[in-house]
C-alpha positions as CSV (number, residue, x, y, z in Angstrom):
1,X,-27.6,7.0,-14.1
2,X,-28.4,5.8,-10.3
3,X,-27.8,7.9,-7.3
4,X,-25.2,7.1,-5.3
5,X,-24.2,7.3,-1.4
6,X,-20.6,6.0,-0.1
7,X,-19.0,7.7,3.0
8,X,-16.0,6.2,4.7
9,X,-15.1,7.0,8.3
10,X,-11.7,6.2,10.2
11,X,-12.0,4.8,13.4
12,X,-8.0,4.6,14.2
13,X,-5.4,3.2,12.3
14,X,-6.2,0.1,9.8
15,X,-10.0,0.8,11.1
16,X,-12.9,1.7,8.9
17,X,-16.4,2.2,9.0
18,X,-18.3,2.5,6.0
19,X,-21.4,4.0,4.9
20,X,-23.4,3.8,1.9
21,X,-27.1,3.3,-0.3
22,X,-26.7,-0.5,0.7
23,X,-25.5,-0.6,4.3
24,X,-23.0,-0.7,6.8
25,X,-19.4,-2.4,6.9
26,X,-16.3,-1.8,8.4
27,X,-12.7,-2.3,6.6
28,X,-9.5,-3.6,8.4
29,X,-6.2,-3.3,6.8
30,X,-3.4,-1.3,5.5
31,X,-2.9,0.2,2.1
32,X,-2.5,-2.6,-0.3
33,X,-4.5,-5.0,1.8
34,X,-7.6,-5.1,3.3
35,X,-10.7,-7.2,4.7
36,X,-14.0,-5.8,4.3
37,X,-16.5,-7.2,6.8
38,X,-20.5,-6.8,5.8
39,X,-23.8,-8.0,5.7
40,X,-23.1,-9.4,1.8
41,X,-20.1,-11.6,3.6
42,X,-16.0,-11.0,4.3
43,X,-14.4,-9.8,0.7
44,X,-10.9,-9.8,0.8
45,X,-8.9,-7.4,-1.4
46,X,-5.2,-6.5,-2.4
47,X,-3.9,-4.2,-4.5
48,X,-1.0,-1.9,-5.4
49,X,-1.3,2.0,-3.9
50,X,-1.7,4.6,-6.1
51,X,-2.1,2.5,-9.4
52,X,-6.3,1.5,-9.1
53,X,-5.0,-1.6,-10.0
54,X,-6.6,-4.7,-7.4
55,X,-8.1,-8.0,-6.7
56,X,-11.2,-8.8,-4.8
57,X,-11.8,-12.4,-3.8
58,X,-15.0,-13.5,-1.4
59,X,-13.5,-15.2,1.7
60,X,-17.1,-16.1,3.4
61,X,-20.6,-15.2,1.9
62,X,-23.0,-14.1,4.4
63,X,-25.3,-16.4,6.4
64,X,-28.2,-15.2,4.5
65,X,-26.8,-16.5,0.9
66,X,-25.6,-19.6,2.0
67,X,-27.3,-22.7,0.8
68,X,-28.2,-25.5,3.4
69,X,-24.8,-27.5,4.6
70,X,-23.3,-28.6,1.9
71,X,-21.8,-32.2,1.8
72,X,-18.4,-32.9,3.6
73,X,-15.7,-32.7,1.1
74,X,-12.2,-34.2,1.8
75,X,-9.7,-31.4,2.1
76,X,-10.1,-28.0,1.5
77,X,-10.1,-25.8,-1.5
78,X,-7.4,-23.9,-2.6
79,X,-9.2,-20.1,-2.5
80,X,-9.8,-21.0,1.3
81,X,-6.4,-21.6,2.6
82,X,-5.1,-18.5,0.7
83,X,-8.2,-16.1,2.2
84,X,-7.6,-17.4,5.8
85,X,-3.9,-16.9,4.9
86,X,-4.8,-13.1,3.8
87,X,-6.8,-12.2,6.9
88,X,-4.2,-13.3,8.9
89,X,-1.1,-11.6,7.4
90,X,-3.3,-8.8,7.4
91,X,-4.0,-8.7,11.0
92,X,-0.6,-9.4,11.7
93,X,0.8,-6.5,10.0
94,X,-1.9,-4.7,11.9
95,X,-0.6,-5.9,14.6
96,X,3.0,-4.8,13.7
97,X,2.1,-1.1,12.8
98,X,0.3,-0.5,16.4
99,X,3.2,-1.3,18.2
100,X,5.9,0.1,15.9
């Protein structure tokens, strides 16, 4: 069994720094949604609270693991238009907690 290291930090509300064996990231989001910004890429992740039961989805590898420009495509894929659609409903209910 490998050693691990994972310590989470709260910055404010929605706001997360975390730390672990592998590096840095920091969180934004509420419970049930939230967008995970590292090194690795943005991850994008909802769940329901309190059951361990979630989904994980990579919204944007990291510059280091992407391949030269790909070719243009017409259109845009499916998974794309739903993870720009989760970081923003994220963000917006973000939004709505720190003023309500």
């Amino acid at each position: 069994m490998g050693f691990r290291f994972r310590k989470s930090i709260k910055l404010f509300p929605g706001v997360r720094i975390n730390l672990s064996k592998s590096g840095v990231s920091t969180s934004v989001g509420v419970k049930g949604a939230t967008v995970n910004f590292s090194e690795k890429g943005t991850r994008g992740t909802v769940g329901i609270p309190g059951t361990g039961v979630s989904y994980t989805e990579r919204i944007a590898p990291s510059r280091k693991l992407m391949s030269p420009a790909p070719a243009p495509t017409k259109g845009t894929s499916a998974a794309t238009v739903l993870g720009w659609a989760f970081v923003i409903v994220c963000f917006l209910v973000i939004l709505a907690r720190i003023k309500g």
